[in-house]
C-alpha positions in Angstrom: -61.7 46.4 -31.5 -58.4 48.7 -32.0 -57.5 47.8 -28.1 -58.2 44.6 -28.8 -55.9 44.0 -32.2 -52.7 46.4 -30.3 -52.9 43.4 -27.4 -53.0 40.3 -29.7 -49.9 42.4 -31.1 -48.1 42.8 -27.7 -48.9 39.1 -26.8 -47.6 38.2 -30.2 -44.3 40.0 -30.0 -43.6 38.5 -26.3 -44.1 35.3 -27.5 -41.1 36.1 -30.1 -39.3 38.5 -27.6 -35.6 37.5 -27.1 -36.2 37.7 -23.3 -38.9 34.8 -24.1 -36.6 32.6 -25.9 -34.1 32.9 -23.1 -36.4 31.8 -21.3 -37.1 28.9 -22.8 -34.0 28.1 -23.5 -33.0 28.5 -19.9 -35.9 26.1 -18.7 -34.6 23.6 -20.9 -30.9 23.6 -19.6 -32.4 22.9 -16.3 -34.1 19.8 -17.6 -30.2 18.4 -18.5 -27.9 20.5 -16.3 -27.7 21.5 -12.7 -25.2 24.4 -11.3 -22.6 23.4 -9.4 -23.3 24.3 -5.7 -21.5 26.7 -3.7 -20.1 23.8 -1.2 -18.6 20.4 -1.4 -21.1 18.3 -1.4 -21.2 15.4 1.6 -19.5 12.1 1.1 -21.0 8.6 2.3 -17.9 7.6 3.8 -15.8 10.7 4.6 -15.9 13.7 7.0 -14.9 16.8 5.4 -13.3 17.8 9.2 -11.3 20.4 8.5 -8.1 18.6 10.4 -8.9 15.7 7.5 -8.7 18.4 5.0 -5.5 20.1 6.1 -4.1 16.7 6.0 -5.0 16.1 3.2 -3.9 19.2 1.3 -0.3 18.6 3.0 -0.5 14.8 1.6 -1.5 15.9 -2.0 1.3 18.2 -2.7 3.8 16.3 -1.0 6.7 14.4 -3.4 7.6 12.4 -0.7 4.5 10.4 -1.1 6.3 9.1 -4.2 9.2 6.6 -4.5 11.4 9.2 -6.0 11.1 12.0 -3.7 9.9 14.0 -7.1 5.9 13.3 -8.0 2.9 14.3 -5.9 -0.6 14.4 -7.1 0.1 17.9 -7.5 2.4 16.9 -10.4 0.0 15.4 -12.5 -3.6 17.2 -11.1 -2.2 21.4 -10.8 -4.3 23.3 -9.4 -2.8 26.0 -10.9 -3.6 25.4 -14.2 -6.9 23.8 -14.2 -6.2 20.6 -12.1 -4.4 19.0 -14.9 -0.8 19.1 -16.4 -0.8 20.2 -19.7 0.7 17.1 -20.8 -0.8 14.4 -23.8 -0.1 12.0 -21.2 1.7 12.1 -17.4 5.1 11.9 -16.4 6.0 9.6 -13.4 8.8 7.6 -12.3 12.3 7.3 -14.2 10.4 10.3 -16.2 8.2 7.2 -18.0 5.1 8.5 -19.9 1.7 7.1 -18.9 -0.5 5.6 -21.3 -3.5 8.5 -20.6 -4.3 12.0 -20.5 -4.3 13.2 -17.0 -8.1 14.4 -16.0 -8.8 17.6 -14.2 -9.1 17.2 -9.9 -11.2 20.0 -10.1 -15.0 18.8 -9.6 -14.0 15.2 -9.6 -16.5 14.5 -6.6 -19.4 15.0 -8.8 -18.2 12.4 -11.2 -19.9 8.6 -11.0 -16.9 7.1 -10.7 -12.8 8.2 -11.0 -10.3 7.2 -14.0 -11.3 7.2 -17.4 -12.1 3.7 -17.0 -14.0 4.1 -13.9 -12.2 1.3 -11.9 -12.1 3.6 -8.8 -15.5 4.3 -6.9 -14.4 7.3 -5.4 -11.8 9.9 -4.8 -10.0 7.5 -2.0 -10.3 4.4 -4.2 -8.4 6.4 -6.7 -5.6 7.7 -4.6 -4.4 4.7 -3.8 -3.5 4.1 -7.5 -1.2 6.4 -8.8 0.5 6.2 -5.4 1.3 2.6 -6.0 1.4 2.4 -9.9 4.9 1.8 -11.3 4.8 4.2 -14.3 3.5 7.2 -11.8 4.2 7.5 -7.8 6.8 3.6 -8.2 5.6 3.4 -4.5 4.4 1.2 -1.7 1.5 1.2 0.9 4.5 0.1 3.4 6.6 2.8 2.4 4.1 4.9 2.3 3.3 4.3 6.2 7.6 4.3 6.9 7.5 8.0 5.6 4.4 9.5 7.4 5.6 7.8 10.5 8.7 9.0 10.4 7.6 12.5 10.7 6.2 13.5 14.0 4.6 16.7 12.4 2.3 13.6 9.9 1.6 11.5 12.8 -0.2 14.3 14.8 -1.8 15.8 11.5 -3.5 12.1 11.1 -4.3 11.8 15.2 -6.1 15.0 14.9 -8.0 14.3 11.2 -8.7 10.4 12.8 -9.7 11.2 16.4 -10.2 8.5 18.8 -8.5 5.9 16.4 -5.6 3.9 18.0 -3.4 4.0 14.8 -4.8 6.8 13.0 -1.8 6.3 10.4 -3.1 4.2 7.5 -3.1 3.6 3.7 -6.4 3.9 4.2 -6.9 7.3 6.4 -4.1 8.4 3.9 -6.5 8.2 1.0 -9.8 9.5 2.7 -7.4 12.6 3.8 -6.8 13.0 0.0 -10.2 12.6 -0.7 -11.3 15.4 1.7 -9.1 17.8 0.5 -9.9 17.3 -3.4 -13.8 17.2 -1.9 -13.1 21.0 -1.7 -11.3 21.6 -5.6 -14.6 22.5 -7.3 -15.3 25.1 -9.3 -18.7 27.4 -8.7 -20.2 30.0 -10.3 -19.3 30.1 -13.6 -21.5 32.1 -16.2 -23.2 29.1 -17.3 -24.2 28.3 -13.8 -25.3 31.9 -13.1 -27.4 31.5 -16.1 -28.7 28.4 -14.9 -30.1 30.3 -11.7 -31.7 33.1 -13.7 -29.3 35.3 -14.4 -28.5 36.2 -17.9 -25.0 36.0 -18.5 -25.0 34.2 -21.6 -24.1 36.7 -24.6 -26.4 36.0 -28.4 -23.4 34.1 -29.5 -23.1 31.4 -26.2 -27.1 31.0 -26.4 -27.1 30.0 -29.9 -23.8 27.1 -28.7 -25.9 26.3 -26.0 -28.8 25.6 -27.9 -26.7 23.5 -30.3 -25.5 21.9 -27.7 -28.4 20.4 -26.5 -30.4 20.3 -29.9 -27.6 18.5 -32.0 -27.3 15.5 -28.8 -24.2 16.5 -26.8 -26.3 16.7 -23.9 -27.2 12.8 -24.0 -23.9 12.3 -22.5 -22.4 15.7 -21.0 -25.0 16.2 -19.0 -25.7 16.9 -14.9 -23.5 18.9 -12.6 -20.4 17.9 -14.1 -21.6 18.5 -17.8 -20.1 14.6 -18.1 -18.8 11.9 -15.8 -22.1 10.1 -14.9 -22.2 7.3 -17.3 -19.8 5.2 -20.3 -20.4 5.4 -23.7 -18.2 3.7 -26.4 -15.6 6.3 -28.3 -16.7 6.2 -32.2 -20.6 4.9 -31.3 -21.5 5.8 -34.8 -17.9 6.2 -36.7 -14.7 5.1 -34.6 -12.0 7.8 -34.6 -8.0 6.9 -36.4 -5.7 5.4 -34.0 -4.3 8.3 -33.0 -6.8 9.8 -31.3 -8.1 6.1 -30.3 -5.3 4.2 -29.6 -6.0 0.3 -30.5 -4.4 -1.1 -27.7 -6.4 1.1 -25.2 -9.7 -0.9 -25.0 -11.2 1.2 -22.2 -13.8 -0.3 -19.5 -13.2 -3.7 -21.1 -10.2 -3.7 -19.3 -11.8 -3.3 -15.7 -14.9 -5.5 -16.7 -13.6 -7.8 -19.4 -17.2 -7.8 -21.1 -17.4 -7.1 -24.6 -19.7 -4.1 -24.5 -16.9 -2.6 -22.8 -15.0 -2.6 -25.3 -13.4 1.1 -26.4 -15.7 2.2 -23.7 -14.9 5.3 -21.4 -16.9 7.0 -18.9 -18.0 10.5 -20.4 -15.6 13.4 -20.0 -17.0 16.1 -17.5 -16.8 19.0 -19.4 -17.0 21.9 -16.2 -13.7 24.0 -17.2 -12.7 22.6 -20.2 -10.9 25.1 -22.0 -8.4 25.4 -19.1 -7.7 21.3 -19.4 -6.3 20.9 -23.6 -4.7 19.0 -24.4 -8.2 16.4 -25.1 -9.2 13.0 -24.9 -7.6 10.0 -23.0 -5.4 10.2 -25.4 -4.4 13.9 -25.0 -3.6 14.4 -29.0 -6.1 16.7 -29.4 -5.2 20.7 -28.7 -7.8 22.6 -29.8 -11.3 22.8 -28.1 -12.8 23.6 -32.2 -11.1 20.3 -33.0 -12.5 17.7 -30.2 -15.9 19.6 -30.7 -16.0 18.3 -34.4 -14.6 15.0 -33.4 -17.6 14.1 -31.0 -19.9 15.5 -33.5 -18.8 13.0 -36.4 -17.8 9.8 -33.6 -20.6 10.3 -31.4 -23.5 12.2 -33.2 -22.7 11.1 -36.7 -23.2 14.6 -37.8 -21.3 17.1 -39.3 -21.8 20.2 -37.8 -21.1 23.6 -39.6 -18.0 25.8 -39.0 -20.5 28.2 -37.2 -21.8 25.7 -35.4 -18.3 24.6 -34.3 -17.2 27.9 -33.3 -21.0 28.8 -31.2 -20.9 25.6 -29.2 -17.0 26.1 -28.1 -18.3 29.9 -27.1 -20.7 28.0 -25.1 -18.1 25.5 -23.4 -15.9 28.5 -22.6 -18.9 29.9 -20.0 -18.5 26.7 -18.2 -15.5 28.0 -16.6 -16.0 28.7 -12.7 -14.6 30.1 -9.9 -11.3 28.3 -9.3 -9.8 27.9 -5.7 -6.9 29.4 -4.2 -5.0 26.9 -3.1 -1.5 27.8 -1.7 1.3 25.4 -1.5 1.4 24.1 2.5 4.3 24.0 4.7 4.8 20.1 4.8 6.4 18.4 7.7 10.2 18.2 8.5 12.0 14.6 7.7 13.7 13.3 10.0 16.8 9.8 10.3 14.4 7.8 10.3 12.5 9.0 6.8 13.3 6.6 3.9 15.4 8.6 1.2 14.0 9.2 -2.1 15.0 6.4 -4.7 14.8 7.8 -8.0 15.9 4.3 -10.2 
């Protein structure tokens, strides 16, 4: 009998244990989240070749892409900083501003779709925008083609990334080379995705966020590999934000679609890295990571969650951090007569 009463004890404190709970808790992010694997994963209509990719790194950080001989993707997408630019909202051409926040490169393959609207498919479909978009790159497929082919060291980058292809140099190579390359910018490893795979690298204070996280409804829309960028939700579904966080004359999806349930619709930030990519929100008015926790909470949840709350789920946020790549800045090819000079106005 006294055997039998010290195990019922035993069983009774495992089932209490902290190690238990983390368990739980663990099994439960797996039903919402998945780690980030070690390698880019394939594309359905790319080779990740890793001529295509050299090309493609060359390609991203290259100004001469742009009108103006200044912007590259680099400019608005730095890799050295968390694939963003720090800015509200980009600077392109005749230093205009853009009307968005500039989202992070890095793990941009996992997301459904590219843009905070979503009107690119995939990372080719949006590298043809920026390139051509008057208030970023000012520039022109044609123009575009002039300069690569004007550089012999370009033209034998793109014959070896397009084998067999008769005119390997394209608008269209251009952008799968991009693609390829920013196939590679993701981020592994992080604490949360150690955590996810068994280990427990989650301090008291991160499990409790975590656990808010999921409990309060975050996870409804940041969820998956990305933590975010798998679907569209509208911005203020229970209580619309002020204007200056959602700017009225930014209606979102509707813009791509033209269907009223777009409207003020954006596809849901991926949330891998985010305390490397303030500031927050398309419309990049938001510094703090504290601040656009609490503005989800009351535009999305229609909750108000407490100042402890706040501060555990942002500890959480911060283990989504991963391993960031080193990319180094590539020798680019040399310009020659024939290359078109940059034209600034």
């Amino acid at each position: 009998m006294f055997r039998h009463i010290l195990a019922t004890s035993a069983a009774l404190a495992a089932l209490t244990s902290p190690a238990l709970a983390n368990e739980e808790l663990r099994a439960l992010a797996q039903e919402y989240f998945d780690p980030i694997p070690l390698s880019p994963p394939t594309l359905e209509n790319n080779i990740l070749s890793s001529d295509r990719i050299d090309l493609g790194h060359m390609l991203f950080f290259d100004p001469r892409m742009s009108r103006s001989g200044i912007f590259s993707c680099q400019s608005c997408h730095n890799v050295g900083i968390g694939g963003v630019d720090g800015l509200e909202t980009s600077i392109g051409h005749g230093w205009q501003h853009g009307p968005r926040n500039s989202p992070t490169v890095f793990n941009a393959v996992f997301n459904i779709a590219q843009f905070w609207d979503g009107r690119a498919e995939d990372l080719a479909a949006q590298a043809t925008g920026p390139v051509q978009a008057g208030v970023e790159m000012n520039n022109t497929p044609q123009r575009v083609l002039d300069t690569l082919n004007s550089m012999p060291g370009y033209v034998d980058a793109f014959a070896s990334a397009f084998p067999g292809e008769e005119d390997p140099v394209t608008f269209e190579n251009f952008a799968l080379a991009i693609e390829a390359f920013e196939a590679t910018l993701i981020t592994p490893n992080s604490p949360f995705d150690q955590f996810l795979m068994g280990a427990n690298t989650l301090n008291e204070q991160e499990l409790r966020g975590l656990d808010s996280f999921v409990n309060a409804g975050c996870a409804s829309c940041h969820a998956g590999v990305n933590m975010g960028g798998e679907a569209y939700f509208p911005f203020g579904l229970v209580e619309r934000p002020g204007a200056d966080v959602l700017p009225e004359g930014d209606r979102g999806r509707f813009a791509v679609t033209e269907t009223v349930v777009d409207d003020y619709v954006f596809r849901a930030s991926p949330l891998r890295n985010i305390d490397l990519t303030a500031p927050y929100f398309h419309s990049g008015v938001v510094w703090e990571l504290e601040e656009a926790v609490a503005i989800m909470a009351t535009s999305q949840l229609g909750t108000e969650l407490s100042d402890s709350e706040i501060t555990d789920i942002t500890a959480f946020l911060r283990t989504l951090t991963g391993e960031i790549p080193e990319v180094d800045h590539p020798i680019l090819p040399t310009r020659t007569s024939e290359t078109p000079l940059p034209d600034p106005m």
